[in-house]
N, C-alpha and C positions, 0 to 999 in steps of 0.2 A: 389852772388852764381852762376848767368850766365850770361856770356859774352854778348855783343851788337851781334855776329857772330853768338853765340847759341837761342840767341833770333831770328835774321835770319831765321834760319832752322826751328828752330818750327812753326812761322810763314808761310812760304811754305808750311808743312805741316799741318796746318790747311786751306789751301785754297786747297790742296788735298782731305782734309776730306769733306767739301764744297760741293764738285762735286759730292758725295753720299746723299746728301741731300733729293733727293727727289723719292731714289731706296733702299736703307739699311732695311728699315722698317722689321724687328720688329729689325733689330741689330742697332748698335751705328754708326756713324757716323766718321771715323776715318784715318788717313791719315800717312803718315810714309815718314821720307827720311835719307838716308845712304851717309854718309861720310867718306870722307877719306882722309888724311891730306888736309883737311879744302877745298877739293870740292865734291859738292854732285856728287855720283856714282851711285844710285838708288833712284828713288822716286817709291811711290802707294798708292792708298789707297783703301777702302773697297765698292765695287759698289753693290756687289746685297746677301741678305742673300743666303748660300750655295755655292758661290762661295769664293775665296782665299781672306783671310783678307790683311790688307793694309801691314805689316809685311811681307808677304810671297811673294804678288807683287815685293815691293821695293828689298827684296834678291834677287828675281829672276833678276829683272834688271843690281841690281851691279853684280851679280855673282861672279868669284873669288875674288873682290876690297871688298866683305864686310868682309874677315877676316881682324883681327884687324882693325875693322872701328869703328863709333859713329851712335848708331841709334836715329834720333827723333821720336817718334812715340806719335799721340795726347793721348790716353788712353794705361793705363795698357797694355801689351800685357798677349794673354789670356794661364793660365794654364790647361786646363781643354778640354776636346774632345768634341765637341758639332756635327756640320756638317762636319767641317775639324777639324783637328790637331791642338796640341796647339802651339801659336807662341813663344811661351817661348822655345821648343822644335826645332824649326825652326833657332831662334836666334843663339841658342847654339851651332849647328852643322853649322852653318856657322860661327862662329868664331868670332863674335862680339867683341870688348873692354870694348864699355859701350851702356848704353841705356838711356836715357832723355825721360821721359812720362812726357806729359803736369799734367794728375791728374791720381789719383785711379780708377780701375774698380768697381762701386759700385755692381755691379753682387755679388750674394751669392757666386758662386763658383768661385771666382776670387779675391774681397778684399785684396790686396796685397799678394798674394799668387804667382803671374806672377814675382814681384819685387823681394820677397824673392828666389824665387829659380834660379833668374838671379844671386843675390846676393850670395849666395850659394855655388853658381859655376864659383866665380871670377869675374863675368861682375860687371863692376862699374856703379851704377845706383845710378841717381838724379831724382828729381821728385817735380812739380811741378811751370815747368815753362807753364808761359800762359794759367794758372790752368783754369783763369775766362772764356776763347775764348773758351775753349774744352767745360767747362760747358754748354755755350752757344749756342754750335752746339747740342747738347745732350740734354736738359729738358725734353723733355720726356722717354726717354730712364734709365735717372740717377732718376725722379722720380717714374716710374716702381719699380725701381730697389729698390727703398728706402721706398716705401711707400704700393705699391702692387695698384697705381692707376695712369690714364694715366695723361698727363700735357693738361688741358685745357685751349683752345682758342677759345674765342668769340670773331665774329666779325659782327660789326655793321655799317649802314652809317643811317646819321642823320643831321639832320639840323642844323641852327645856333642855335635854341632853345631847342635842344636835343630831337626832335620829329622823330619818324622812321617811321611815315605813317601819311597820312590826315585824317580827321575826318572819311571818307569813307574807310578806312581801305586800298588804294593803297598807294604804295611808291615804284612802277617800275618808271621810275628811279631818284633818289635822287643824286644819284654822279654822276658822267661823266666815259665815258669807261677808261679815264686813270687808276682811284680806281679802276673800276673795272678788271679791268686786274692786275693788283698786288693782288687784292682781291685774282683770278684764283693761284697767285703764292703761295700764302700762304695755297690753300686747296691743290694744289702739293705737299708738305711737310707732309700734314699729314695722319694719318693710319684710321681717318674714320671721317665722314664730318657727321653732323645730323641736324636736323631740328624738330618743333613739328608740331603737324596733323594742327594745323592752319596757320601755315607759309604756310604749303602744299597745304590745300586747298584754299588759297587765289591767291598764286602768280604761286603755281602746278612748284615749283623748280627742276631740274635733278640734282642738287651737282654734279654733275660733274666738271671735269676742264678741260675749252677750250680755244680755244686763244692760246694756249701757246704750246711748246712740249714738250710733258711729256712721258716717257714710263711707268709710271704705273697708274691708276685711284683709288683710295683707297675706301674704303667700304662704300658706302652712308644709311644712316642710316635714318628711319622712327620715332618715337615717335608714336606711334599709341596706347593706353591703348586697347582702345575694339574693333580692328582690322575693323575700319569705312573703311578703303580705300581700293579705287576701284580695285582690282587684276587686274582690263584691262586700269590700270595706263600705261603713257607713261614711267613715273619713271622705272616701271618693263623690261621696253623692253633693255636697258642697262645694262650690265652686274655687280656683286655686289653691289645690293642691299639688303639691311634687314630692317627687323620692328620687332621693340621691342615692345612688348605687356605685359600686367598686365590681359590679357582675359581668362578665365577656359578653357582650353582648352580641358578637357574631357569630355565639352558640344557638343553635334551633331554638334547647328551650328556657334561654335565657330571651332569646328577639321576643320569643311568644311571648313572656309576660311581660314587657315592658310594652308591646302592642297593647294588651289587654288593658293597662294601667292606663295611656295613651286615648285610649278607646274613651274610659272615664272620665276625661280630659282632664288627667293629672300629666305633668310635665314628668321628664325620664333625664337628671343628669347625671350624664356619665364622667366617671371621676377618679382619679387615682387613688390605691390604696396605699398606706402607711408600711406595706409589707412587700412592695413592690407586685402581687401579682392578683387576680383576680379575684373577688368574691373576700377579699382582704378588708380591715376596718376603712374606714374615708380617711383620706389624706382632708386633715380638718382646715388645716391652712389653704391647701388648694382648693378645700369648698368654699371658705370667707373669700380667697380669692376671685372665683367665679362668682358667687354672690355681689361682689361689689362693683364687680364689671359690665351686670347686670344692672347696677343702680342701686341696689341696696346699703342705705347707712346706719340701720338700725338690726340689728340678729337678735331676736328675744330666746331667749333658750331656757324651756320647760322640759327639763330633762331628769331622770334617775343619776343614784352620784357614781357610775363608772364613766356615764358619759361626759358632764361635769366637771370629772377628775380628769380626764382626757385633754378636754378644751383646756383646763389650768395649767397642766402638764407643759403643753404646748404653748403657754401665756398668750390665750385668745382672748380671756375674759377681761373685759374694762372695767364690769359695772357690776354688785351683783345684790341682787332683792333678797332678802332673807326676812320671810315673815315666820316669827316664833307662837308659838301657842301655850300656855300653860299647863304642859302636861309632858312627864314624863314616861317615855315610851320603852324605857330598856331596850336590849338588844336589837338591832335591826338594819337598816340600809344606814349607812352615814352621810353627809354632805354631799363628799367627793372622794371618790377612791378610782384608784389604788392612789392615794400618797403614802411616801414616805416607806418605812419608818425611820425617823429623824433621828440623830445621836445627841445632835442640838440644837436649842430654841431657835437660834440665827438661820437654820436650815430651812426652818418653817415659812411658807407664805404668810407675808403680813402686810394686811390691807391697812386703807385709809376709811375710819369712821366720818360718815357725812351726817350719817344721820340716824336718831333711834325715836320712831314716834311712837308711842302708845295708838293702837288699832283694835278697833271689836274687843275680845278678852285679852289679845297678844301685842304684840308690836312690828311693827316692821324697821329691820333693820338694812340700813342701806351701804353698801360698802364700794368702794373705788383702790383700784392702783394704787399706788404711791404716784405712780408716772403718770397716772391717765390726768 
């Protein structure tokens, strides 16, 4: 169905799409190149929401060369007005031949509605080449999209024996700065990093992402139920931050400290608890839920293993980072807890190995769903 040459081009444009990886947030990831008897004339892709999608780039570059040309473009291009114009609109009046999207726009207002009315209108369009790469720049975005919840990722370093802290509750540091600077790459990616109040008050984390150059910081997130932490947190003096609370807030002196937080211009979401009454753990589901209705497609979660174990509990996690280090810690925090304890193996969760790379002295081991 496509050529060794059309495969080519999509490929470029998914290492266009690439280069929006870690600026798109809340939009998709997506990349585009134009040709014309079989040299590209235009490439682009999509760098920051509210600016020009990767479509309307790439025309601009070929200019008069994209009538009768071939567009690769990684997703659907979009039908529908959102911050710019549609690129289906865009395609048309410059004269397109045909179009090639890697996959569907799983967007409500898009679901093949971009293709159809290419189609419509004479442009010849194929669809789905390099279906799985585009998927895979996009999980959070296409799970938004599908599910109404963001694509989480946890990530962990741990010992040979799957211990994340010593019996005394430290585990600064377990890996070597190599993990942990990839660790930094993978919270650049995503649209809000979190933690719970005991990761916090143990090791007093900034989520942030350093080391590396990044132009945007994503939303660092609290777990706080009954808004214990200090509003004269260092956490606060950096910009976006929030704490999600389960606290009455129409008590005196629960309003006061969420004023106070407020004050530091951290965000205050108020949230159901898992126990149905106040000051109870986060109803975690209805946090992803608000997360993603917010925009969010990516949840990096830098957490101790109750909370962890929690989010598994609950089958929140999609994706999970396990960077190992060579050393055995004996007794101490595990993964994730409380699981279990299991009578039988089939009981156990069992993921999907993607990948085990050798890193600094350890590895990072990457794991997935079955179903993700």
């Amino acid at each position: 169905m496509f050529t060794p040459q059309e495969t080519q081009f999509m490929t470029r444009a998914l290492e266009l799409a690439e280069r929006g990886l870690w600026t798109t947030t809340p939009n998709p990831r997506v990349g585009c190149v134009v040709v014309r008897d079989g040299e590209v004339v235009g490439e682009g892709w999509h760098e920051k929401a509210g600016q020009a999608h990767a479509e309307v780039v790439a025309l601009a570059a070929a200019g008069s060369r994209a009538r009768g040309s071939s567009v690769f473009v990684t997703l659907e291009p979009c039908a529908h007005t959102g911050r710019v114009g549609p690129c289906v609109d865009a395609l048309l009046q410059a004269g397109v031949a045909s179009v090639v999207a890697a996959m569907e726009d799983p967007n409500p207002l898009v679901q093949g509605r971009g293709l159809a009315r290419l189609r419509a209108s004479g442009v010849s369009v194929r669809c789905g080449l390099l279906s799985q790469q585009a998927h895979d720049l996009n999980p959070g975005f296409v799970k938004r999209m599908v599910s109404g919840l963001p694509w989480v990722r946890a990530k962990s370093a741990i010992s040979l024996d799957g211990r994340m802290a010593l019996p005394n509750g430290r585990s600064q540091w377990i890996t070597d700065e190599v993990c942990r600077k990839d660790g930094h790459l993978w919270r650049a990616r995503a649209c809000v990093i979190a933690t719970g109040l005991g990761t916090f008050l143990k090791d007093s984390p900034m989520l942030t992402v350093r080391g590396i150059d990044t132009p945007r910081q994503p939303l660092r997130l609290l777990l706080d139920a009954r808004l214990d932490v200090d509003s004269g947190s260092p956490f606060f003096s950096a910009p976006n931050a929030a704490v999600a609370t389960t606290a009455d807030l129409t008590q005196p002196d629960m309003r006061l400290r969420a004023e106070r937080l407020r004050e530091r211009g951290a965000r205050v979401l108020d949230l159901p608890s898992v126990r149905g009454g106040p000051g109870g753990p986060v109803d975690l589901r209805a946090l992803c839920e608000r997360l993603a209705a917010d925009g969010c497609n990516e949840l990096h979660l830098e957490s101790g293993g109750r909370l962890a174990g929690a989010f598994l509990q609950e089958d929140l996690i999609d994706e999970w980072l396990i960077y190992q280090a060579p050393v055995f810690l004996g007794e101490g925090a595990a993964l994730a807890e409380p699981l279990g304890p299991f009578e039988r193996l089939d009981q156990a969760p069992r993921w999907r190995l993607v990948e085990a790379v050798p890193m600094g002295d350890g590895q990072r081991i990457r794991l997935m769903r079955p179903s993700a």
